[in-house]
N, C-alpha and C positions, 0 to 999 in steps of 0.2 A: 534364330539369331536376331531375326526383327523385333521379336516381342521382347527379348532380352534388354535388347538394346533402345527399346522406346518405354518401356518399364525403369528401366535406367536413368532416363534423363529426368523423369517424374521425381527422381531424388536427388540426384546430384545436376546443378549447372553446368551446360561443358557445350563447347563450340564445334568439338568432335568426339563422335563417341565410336569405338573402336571395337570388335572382336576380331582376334585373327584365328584360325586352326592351323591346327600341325597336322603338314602330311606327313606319318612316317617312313613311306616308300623316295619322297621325294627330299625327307629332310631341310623344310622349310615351312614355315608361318604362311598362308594364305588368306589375306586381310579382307574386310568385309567392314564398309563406313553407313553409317546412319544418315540417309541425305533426306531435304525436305524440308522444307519452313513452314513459318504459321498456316500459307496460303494454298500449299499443296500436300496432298499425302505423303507421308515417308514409307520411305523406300532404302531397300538397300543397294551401294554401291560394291563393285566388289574388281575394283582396279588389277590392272595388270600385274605390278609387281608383287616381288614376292620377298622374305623376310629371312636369312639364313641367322640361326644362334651365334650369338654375341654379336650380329649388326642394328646397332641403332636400338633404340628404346626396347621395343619389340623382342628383338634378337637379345636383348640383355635379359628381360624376362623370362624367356625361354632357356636361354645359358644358364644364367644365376638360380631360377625357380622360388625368387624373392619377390616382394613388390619394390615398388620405383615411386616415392613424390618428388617430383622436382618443383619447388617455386618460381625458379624464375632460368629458362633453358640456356640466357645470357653467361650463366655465371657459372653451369655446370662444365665442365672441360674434360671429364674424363668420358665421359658417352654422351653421342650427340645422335639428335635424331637419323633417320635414313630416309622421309621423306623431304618430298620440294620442299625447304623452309621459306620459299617464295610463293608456294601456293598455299601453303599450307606456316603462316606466321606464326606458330605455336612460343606463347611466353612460357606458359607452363603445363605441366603434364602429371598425369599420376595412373599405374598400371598395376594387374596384378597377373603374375600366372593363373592358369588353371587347370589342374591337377584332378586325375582319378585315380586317388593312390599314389605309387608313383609315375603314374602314364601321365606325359603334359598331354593335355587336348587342346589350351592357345592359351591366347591372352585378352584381357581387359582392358581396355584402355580408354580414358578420356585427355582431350587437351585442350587449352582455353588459348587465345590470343591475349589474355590479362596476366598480367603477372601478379605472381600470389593466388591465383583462383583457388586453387587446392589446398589444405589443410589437411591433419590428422585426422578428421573428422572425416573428411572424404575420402579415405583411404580407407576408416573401418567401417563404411559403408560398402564398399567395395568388398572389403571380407567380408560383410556377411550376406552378401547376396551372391557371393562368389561359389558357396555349394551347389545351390539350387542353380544357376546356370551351368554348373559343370554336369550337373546329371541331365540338365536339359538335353545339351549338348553330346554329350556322352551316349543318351539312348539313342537321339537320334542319327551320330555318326556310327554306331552300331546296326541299328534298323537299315540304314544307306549300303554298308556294309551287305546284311542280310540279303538283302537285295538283286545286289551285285552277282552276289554267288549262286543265289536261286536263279536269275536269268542265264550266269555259266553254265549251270545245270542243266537249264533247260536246253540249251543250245548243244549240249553235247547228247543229250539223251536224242534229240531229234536226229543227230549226224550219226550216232548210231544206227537209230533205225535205219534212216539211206541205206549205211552202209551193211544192215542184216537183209535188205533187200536187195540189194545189186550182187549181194555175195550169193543170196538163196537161187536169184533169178539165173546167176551166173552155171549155179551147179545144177542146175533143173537144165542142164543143153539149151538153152534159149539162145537160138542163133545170133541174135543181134549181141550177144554176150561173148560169144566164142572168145577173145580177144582178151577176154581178163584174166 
């Protein structure tokens, strides 16, 4: 997500840059922000909230499976952001899903405190780096995945064994066993 997202700003200007993921068990956007200025390294931030379909920009992307430019967020009335517009001042904004097939795996997003920042230009910039972050992203919420389950594995193969031992020691008359 980091190198996505600092590869990203190398092409498009933007004051925030955005990926969220979709958990599908949890049915919500899990946001992740590009923090770090000239002076220090960037880093990811990855705040508390979380992002339900059709809430706020985010959740519109996710819902619709469309992208999003808005010039100037003053004047939009029908979807309004879901963060702090107090910490987060955003004039304007431009998003895209990101799709493996039809599995959403999150969204794209950048938002500027300028109005007018974003153009069409910026948006089909966004498509076309928008493959290549989705398979980024794709293998490695797969690999995380893989993971997962090889360590479930692992953990029940060991509770096995325990339990092919306490059962063997059990039936072997081992007095300290009697009881099972």
């Amino acid at each position: 997500v980091l190198m996505i997202l600092q590869n990203l700003k190398k092409l498009v200007p933007a004051d925030i840059y955005e990926i969220t993921i979709w958990d599908p068990e949890k049915e919500h956007l899990i946001p992740f922000r590009l923090i770090g200025s000239a002076t220090n390294e960037p880093a990811l931030d990855a705040p508390p909230q979380r992002y339900q379909p059709g809430e706020g920009y985010s959740g519109y992307l996710a819902a619709e499976r469309s992208p999003l430019l808005i010039e100037d967020v003053e004047t939009q009335r029908d979807i309004r952001q879901s963060i702090d517009r107090y910490a987060f001042p955003l004039r304007s904004y431009v998003g895209i899903p990101l799709q493996h097939g039809r599995e959403l795996i999150g969204t794209l997003e950048l938002g500027s405190v300028a109005r007018g920042a974003f153009q069409q230009d910026d948006l089909d910039v966004l498509n076309r780096v928008a493959p290549q972050a989705t398979v980024a992203l794709y293998n490695t919420l797969l690999f995380n995945r893989q993971q997962r389950r090889t360590a479930e594995l692992s953990e029940l193969s060991e509770l096995a064994q325990v339990f092919t031992t306490v059962t063997t020691l059990a039936a072997g008359g081992n007095p300290g066993f009697s009881h099972l």
